[in-house]
N, CA, C and O atoms as a Tripos MOL2 file, in Angstrom:
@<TRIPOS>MOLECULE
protein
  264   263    66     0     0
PROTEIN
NO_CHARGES

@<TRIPOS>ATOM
      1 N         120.1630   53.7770   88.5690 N.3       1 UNK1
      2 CA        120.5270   53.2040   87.2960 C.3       1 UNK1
      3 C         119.3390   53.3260   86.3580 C.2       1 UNK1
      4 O         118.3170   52.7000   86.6360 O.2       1 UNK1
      5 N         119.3930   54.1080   85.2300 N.am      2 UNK2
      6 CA        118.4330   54.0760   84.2380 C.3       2 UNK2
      7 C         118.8800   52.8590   82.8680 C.2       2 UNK2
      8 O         119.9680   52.6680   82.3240 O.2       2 UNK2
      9 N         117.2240   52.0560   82.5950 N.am      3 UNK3
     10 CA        117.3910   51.3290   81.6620 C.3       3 UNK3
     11 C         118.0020   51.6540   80.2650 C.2       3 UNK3
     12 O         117.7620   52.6740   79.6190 O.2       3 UNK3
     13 N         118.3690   51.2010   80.1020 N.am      4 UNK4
     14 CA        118.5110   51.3550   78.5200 C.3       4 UNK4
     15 C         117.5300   50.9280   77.5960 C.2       4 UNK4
     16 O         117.1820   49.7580   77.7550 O.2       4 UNK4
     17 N         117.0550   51.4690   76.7900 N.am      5 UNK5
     18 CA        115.7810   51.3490   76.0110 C.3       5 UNK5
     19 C         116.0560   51.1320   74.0490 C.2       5 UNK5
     20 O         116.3640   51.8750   73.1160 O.2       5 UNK5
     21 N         115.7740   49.9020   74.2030 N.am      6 UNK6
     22 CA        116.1740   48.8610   72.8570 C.3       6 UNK6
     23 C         114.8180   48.6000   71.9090 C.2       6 UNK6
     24 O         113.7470   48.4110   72.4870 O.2       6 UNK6
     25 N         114.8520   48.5960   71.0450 N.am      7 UNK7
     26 CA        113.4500   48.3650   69.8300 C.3       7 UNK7
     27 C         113.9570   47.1740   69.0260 C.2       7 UNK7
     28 O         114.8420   47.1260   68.1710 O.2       7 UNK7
     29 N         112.8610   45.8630   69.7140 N.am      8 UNK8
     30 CA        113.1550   44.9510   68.9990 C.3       8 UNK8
     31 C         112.5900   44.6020   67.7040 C.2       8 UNK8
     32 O         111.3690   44.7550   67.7510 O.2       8 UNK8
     33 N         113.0490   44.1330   66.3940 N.am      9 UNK9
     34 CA        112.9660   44.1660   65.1290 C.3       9 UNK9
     35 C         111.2920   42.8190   64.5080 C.2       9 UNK9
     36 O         111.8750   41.7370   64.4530 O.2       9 UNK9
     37 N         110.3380   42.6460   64.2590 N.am     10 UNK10
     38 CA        109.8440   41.8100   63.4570 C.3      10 UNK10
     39 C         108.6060   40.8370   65.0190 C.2      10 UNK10
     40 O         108.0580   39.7350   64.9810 O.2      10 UNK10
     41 N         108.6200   41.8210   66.0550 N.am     11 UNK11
     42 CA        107.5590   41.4860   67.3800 C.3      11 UNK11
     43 C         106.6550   42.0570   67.0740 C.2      11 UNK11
     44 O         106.4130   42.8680   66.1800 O.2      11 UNK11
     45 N         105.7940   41.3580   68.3130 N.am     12 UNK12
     46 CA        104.4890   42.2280   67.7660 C.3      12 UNK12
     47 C         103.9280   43.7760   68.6150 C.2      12 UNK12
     48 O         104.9880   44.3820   68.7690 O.2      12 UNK12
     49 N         103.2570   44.2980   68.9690 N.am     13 UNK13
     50 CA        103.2680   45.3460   69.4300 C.3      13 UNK13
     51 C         103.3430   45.7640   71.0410 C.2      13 UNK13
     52 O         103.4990   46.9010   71.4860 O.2      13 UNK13
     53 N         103.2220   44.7920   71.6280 N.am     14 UNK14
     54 CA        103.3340   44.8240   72.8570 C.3      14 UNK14
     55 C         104.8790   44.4420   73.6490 C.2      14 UNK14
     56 O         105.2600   44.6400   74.8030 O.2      14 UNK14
     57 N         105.4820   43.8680   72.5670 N.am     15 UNK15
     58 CA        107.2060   43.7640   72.9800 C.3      15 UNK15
     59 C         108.2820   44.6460   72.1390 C.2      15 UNK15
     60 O         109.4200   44.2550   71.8780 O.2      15 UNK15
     61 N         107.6000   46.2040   71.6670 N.am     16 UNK16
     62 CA        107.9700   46.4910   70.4670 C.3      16 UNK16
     63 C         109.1960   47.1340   71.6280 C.2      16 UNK16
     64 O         110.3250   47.0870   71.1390 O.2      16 UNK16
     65 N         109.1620   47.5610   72.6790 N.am     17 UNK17
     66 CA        110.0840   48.4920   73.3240 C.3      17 UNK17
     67 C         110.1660   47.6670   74.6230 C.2      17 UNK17
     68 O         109.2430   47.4130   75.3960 O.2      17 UNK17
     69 N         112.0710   47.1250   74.7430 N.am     18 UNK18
     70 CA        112.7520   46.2870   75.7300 C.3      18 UNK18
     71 C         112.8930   47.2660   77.0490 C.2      18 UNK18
     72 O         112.6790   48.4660   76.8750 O.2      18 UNK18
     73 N         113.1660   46.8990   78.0630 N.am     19 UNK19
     74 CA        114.2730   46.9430   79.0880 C.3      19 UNK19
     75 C         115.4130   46.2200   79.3660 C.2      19 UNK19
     76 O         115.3280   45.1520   79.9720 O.2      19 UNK19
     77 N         116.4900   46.6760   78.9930 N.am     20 UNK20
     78 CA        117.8110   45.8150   80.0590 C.3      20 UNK20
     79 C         118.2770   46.2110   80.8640 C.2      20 UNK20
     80 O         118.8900   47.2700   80.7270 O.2      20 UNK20
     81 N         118.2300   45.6400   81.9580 N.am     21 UNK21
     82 CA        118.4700   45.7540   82.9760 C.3      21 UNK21
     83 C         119.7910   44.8150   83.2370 C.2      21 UNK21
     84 O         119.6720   43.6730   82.7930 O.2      21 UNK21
     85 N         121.0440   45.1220   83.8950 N.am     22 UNK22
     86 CA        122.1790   44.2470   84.3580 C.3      22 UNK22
     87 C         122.5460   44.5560   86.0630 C.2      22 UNK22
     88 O         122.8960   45.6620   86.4740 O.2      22 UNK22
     89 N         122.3760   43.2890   86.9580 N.am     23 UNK23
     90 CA        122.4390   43.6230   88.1480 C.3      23 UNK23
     91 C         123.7440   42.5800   88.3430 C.2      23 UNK23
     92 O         123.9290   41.4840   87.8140 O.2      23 UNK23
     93 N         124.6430   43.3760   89.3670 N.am     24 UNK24
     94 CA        125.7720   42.8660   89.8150 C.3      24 UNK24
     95 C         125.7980   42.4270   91.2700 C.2      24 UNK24
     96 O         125.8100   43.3620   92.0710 O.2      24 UNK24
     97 N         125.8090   41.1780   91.7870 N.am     25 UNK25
     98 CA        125.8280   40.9930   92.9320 C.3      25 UNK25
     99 C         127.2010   41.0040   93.7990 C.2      25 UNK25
    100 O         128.0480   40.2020   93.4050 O.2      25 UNK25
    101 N         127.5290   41.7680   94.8810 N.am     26 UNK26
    102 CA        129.1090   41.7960   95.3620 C.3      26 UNK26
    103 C         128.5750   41.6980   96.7730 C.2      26 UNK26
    104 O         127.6050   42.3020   97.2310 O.2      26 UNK26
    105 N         129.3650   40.8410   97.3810 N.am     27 UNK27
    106 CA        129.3420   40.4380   99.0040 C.3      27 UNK27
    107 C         130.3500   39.8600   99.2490 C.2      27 UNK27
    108 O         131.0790   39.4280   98.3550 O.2      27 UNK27
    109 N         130.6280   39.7200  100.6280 N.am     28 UNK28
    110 CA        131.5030   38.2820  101.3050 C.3      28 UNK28
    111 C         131.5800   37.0800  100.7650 C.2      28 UNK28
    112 O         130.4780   36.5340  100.7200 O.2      28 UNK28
    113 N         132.5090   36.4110  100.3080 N.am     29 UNK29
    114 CA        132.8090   35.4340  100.5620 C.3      29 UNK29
    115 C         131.8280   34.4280  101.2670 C.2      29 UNK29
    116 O         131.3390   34.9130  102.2880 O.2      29 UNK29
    117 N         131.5350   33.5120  101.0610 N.am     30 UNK30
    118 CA        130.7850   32.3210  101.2810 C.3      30 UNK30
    119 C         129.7240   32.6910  102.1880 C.2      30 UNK30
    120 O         129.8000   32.5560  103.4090 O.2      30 UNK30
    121 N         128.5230   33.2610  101.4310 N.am     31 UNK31
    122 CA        127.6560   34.0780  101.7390 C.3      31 UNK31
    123 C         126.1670   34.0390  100.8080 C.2      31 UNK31
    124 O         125.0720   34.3950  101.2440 O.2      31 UNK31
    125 N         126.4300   33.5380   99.4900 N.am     32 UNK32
    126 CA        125.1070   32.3150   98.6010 C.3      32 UNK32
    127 C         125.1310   33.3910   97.4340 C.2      32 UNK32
    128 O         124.2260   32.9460   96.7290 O.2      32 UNK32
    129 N         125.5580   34.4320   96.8380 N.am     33 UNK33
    130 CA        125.6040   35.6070   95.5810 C.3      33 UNK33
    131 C         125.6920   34.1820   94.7360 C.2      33 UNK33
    132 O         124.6400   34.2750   94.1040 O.2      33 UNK33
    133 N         126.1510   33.1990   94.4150 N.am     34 UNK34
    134 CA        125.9770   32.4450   92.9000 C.3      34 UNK34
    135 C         124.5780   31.6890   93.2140 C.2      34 UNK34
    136 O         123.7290   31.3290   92.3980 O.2      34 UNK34
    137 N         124.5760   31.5560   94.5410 N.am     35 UNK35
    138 CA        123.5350   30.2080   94.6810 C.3      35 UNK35
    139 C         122.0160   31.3470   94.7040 C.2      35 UNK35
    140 O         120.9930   30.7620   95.0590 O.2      35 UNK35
    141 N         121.9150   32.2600   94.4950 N.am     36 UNK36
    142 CA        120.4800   32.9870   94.8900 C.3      36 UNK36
    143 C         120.4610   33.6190   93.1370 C.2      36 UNK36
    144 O         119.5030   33.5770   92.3650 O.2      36 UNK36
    145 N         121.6530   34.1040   92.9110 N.am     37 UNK37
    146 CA        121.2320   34.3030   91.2160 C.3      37 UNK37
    147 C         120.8130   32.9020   90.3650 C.2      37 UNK37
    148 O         120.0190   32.8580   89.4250 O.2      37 UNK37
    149 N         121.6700   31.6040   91.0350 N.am     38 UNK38
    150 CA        120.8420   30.8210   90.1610 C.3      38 UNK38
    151 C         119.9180   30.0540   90.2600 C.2      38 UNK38
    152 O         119.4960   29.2840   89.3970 O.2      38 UNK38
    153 N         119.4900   30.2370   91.4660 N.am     39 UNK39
    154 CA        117.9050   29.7250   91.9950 C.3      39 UNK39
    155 C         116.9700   31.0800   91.2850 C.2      39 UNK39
    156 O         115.8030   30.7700   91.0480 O.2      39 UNK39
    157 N         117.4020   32.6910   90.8870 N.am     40 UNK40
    158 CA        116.8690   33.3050   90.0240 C.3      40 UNK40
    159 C         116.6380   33.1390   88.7490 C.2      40 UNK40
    160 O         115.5880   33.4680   88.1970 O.2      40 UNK40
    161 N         117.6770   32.5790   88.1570 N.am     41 UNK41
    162 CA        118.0100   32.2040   86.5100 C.3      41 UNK41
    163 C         117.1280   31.0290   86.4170 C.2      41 UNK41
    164 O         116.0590   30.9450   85.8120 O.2      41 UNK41
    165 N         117.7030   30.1900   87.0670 N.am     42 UNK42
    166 CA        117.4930   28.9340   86.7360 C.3      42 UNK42
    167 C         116.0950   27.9120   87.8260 C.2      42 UNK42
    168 O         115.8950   26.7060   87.9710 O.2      42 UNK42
    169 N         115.3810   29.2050   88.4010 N.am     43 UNK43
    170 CA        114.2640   28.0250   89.4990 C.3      43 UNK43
    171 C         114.8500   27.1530   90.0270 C.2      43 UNK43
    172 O         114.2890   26.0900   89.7600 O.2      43 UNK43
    173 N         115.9390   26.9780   90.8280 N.am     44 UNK44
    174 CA        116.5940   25.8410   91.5160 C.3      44 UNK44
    175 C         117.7590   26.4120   92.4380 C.2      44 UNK44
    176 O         118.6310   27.2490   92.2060 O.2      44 UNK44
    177 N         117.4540   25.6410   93.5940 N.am     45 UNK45
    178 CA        118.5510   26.7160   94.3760 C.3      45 UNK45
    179 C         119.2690   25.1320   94.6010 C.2      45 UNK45
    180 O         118.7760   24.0060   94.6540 O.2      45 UNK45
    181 N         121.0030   25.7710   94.7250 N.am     46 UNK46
    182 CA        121.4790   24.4630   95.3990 C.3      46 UNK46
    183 C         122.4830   25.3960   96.7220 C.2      46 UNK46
    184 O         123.2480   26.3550   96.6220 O.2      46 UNK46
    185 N         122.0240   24.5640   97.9210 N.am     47 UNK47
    186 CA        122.5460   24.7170   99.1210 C.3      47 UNK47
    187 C         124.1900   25.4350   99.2180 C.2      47 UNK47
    188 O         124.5810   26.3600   99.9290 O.2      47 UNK47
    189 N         124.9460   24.5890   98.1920 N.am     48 UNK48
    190 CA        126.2790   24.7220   98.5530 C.3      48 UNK48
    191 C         126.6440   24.3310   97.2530 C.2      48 UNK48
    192 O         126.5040   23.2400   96.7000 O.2      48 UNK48
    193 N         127.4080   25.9770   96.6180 N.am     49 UNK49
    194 CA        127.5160   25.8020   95.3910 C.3      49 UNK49
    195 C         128.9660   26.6670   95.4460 C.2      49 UNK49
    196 O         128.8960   27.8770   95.6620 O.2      49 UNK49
    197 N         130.2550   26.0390   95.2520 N.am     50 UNK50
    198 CA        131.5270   26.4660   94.7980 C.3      50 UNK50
    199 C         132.1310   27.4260   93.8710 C.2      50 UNK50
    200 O         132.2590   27.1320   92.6830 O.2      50 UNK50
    201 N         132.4610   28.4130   94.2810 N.am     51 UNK51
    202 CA        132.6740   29.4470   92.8910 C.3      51 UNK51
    203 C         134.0010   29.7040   92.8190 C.2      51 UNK51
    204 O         134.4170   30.2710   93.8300 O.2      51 UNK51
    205 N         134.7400   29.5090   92.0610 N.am     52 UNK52
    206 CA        135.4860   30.3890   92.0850 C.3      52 UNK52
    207 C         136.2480   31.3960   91.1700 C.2      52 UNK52
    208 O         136.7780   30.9240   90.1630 O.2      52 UNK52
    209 N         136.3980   33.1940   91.4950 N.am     53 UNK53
    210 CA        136.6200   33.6370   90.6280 C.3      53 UNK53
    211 C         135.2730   34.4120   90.5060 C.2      53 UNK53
    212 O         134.6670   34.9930   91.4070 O.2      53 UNK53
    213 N         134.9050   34.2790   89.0500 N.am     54 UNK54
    214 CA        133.4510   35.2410   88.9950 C.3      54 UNK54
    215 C         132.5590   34.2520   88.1780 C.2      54 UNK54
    216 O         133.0410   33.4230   87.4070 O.2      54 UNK54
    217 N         130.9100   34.4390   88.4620 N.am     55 UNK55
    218 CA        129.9220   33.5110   87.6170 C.3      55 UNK55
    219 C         129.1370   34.6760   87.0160 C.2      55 UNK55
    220 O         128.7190   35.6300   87.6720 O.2      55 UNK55
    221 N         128.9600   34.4810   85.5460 N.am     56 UNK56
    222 CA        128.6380   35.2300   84.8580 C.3      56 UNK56
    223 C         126.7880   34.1610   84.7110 C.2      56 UNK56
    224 O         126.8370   32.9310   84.7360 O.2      56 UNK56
    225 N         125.4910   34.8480   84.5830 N.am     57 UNK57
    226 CA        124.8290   34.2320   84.2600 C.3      57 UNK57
    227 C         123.4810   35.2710   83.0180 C.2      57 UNK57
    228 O         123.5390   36.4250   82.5940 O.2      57 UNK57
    229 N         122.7720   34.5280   82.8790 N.am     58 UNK58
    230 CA        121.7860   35.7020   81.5800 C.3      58 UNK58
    231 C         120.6820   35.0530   81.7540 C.2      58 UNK58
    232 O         120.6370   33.8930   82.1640 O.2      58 UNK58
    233 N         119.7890   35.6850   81.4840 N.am     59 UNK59
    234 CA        117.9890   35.5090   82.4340 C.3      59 UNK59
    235 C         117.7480   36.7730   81.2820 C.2      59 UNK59
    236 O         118.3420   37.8420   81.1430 O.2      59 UNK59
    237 N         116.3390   36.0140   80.3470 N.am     60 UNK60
    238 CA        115.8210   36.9170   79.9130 C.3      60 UNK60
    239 C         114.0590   36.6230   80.1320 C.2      60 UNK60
    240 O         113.5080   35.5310   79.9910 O.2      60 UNK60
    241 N         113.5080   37.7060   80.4480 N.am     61 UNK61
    242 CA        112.3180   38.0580   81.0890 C.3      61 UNK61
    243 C         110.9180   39.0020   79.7830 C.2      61 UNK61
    244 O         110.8600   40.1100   79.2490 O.2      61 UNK61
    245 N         110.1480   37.9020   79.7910 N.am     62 UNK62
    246 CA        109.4070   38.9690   78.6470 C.3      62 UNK62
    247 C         107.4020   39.2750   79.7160 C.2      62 UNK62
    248 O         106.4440   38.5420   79.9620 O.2      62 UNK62
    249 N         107.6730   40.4110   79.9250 N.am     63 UNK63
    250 CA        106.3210   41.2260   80.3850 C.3      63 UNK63
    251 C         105.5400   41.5000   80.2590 C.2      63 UNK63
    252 O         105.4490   42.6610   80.6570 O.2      63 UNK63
    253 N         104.1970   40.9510   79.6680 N.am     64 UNK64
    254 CA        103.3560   41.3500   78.6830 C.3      64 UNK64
    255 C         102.6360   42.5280   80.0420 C.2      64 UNK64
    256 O         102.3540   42.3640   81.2290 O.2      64 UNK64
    257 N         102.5650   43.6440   79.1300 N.am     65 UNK65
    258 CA        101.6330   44.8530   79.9680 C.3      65 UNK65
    259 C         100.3550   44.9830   79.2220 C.2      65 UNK65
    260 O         100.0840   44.4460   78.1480 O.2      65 UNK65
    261 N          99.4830   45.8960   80.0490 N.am     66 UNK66
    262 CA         98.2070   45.7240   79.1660 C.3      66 UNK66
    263 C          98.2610   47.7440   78.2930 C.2      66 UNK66
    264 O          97.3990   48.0920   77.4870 O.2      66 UNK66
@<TRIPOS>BOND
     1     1     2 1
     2     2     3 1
     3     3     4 2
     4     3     5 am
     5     5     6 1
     6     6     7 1
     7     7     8 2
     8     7     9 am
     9     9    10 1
    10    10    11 1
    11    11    12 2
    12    11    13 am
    13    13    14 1
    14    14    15 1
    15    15    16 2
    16    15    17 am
    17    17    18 1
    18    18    19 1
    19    19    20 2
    20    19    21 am
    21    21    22 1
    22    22    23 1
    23    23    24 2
    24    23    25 am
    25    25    26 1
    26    26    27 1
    27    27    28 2
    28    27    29 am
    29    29    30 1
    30    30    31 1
    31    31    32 2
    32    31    33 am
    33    33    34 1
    34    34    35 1
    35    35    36 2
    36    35    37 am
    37    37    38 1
    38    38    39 1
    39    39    40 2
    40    39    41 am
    41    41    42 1
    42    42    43 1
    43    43    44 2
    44    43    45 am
    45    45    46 1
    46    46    47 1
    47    47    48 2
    48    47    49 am
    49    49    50 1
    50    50    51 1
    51    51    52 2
    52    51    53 am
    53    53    54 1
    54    54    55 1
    55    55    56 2
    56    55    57 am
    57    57    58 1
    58    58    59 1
    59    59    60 2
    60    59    61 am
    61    61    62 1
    62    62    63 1
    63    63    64 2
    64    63    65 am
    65    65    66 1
    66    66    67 1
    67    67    68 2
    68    67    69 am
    69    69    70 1
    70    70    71 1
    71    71    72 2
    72    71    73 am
    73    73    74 1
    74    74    75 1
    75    75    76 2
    76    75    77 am
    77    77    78 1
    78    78    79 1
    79    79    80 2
    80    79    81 am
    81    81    82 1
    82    82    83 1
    83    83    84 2
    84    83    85 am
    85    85    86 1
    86    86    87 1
    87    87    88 2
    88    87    89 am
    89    89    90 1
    90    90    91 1
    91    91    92 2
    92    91    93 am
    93    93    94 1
    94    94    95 1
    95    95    96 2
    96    95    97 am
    97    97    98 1
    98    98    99 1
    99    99   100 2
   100    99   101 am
   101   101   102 1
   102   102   103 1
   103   103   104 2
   104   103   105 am
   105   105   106 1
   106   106   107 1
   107   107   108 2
   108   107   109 am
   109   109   110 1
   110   110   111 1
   111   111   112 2
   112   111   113 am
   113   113   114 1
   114   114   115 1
   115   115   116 2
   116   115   117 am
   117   117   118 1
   118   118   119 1
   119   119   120 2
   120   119   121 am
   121   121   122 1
   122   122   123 1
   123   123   124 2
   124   123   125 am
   125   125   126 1
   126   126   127 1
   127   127   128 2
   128   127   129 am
   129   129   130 1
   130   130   131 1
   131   131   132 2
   132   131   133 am
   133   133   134 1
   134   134   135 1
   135   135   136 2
   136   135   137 am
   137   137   138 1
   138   138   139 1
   139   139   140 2
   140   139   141 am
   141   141   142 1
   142   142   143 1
   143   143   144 2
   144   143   145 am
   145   145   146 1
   146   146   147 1
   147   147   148 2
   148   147   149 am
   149   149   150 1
   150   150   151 1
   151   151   152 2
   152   151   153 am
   153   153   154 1
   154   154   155 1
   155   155   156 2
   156   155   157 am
   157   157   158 1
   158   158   159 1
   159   159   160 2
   160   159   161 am
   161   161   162 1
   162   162   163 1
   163   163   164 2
   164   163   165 am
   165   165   166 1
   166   166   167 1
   167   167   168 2
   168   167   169 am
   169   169   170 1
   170   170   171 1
   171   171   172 2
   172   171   173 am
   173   173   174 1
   174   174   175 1
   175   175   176 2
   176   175   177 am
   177   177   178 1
   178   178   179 1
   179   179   180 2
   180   179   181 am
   181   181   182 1
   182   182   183 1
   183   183   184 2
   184   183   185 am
   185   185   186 1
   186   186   187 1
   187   187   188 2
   188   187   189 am
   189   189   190 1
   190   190   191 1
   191   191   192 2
   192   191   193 am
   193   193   194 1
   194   194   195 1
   195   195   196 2
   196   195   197 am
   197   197   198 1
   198   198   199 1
   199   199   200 2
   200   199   201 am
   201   201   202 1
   202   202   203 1
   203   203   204 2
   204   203   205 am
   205   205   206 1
   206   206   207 1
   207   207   208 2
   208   207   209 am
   209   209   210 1
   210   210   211 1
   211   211   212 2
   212   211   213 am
   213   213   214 1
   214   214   215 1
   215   215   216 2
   216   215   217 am
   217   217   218 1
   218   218   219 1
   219   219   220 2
   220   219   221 am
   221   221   222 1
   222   222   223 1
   223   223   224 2
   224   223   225 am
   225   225   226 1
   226   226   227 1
   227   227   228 2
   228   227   229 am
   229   229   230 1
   230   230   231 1
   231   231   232 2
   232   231   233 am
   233   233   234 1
   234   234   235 1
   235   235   236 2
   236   235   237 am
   237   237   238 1
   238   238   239 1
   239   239   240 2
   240   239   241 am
   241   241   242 1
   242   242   243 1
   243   243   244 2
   244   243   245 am
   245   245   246 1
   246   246   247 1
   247   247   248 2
   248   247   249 am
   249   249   250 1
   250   250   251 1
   251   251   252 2
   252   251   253 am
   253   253   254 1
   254   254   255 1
   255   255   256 2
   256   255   257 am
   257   257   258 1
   258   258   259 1
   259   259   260 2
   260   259   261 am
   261   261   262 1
   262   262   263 1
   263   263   264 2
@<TRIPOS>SUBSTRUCTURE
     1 UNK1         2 RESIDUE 1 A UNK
     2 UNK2         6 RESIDUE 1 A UNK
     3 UNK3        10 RESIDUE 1 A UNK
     4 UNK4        14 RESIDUE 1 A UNK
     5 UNK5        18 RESIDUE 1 A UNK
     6 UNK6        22 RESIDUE 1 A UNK
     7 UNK7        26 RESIDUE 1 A UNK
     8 UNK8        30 RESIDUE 1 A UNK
     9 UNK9        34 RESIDUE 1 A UNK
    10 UNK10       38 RESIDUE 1 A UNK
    11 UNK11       42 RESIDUE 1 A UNK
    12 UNK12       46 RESIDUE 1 A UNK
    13 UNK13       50 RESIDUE 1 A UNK
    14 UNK14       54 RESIDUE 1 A UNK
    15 UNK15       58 RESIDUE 1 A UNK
    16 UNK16       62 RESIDUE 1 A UNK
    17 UNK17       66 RESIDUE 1 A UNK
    18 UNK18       70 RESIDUE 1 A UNK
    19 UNK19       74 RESIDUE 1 A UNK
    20 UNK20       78 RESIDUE 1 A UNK
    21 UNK21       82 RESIDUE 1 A UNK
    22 UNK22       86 RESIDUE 1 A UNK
    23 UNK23       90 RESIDUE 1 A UNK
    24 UNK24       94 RESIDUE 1 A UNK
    25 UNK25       98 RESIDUE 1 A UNK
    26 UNK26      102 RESIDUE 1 A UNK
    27 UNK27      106 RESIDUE 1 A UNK
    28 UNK28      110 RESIDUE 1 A UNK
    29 UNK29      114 RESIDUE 1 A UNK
    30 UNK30      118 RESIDUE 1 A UNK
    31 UNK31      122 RESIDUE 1 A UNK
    32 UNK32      126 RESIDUE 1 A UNK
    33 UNK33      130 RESIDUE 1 A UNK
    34 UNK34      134 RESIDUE 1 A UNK
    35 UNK35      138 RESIDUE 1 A UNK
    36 UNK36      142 RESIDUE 1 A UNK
    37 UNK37      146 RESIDUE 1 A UNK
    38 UNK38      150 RESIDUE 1 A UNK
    39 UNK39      154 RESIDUE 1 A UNK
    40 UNK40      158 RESIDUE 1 A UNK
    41 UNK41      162 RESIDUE 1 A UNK
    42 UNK42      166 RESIDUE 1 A UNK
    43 UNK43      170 RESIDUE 1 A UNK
    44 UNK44      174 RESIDUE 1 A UNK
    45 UNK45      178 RESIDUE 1 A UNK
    46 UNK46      182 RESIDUE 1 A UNK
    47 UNK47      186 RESIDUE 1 A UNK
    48 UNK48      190 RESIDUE 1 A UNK
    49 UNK49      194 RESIDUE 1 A UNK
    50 UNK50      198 RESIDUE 1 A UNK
    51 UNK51      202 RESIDUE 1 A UNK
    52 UNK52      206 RESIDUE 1 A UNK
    53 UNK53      210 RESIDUE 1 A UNK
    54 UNK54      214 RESIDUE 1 A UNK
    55 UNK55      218 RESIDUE 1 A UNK
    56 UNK56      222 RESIDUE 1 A UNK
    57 UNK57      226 RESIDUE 1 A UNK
    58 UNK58      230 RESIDUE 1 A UNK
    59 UNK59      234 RESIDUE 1 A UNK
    60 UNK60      238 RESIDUE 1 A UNK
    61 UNK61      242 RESIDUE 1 A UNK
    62 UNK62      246 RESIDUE 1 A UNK
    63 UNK63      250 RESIDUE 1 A UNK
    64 UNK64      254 RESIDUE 1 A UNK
    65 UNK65      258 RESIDUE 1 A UNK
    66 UNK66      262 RESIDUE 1 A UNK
């Protein structure tokens, strides 16, 4: 999968060029795919977390490189 490469408007020079990245998690059935993306998103894992259907979530990540 190649990023897609976005130019954000009025930053300063070191965030002038994004990455997005979109990762899809697919597994079994009662197996933790909501509970490990949102201990990713959100720093918090909960043990036993009910889904049902699909959980959509958004995590944005800024990188300063040198």
């Amino acid at each position: 999968m190649t990023p897609r490469r976005t130019q954000q408007v009025g930053v300063g020079p070191s965030t002038e060029h994004a990455y997005i990245y979109r990762v899809v998690l697919l597994g079994s059935t009662a197996v933790g795919k909501s509970s490990i993306a949102f201990c990713y998103v959100k720093n918090d894992f909960k043990e036993f977390m009910s889904t049902v259907g699909c959980e959509c979530t958004t995590a944005v990540f800024i990188v300063e490189l040198e």
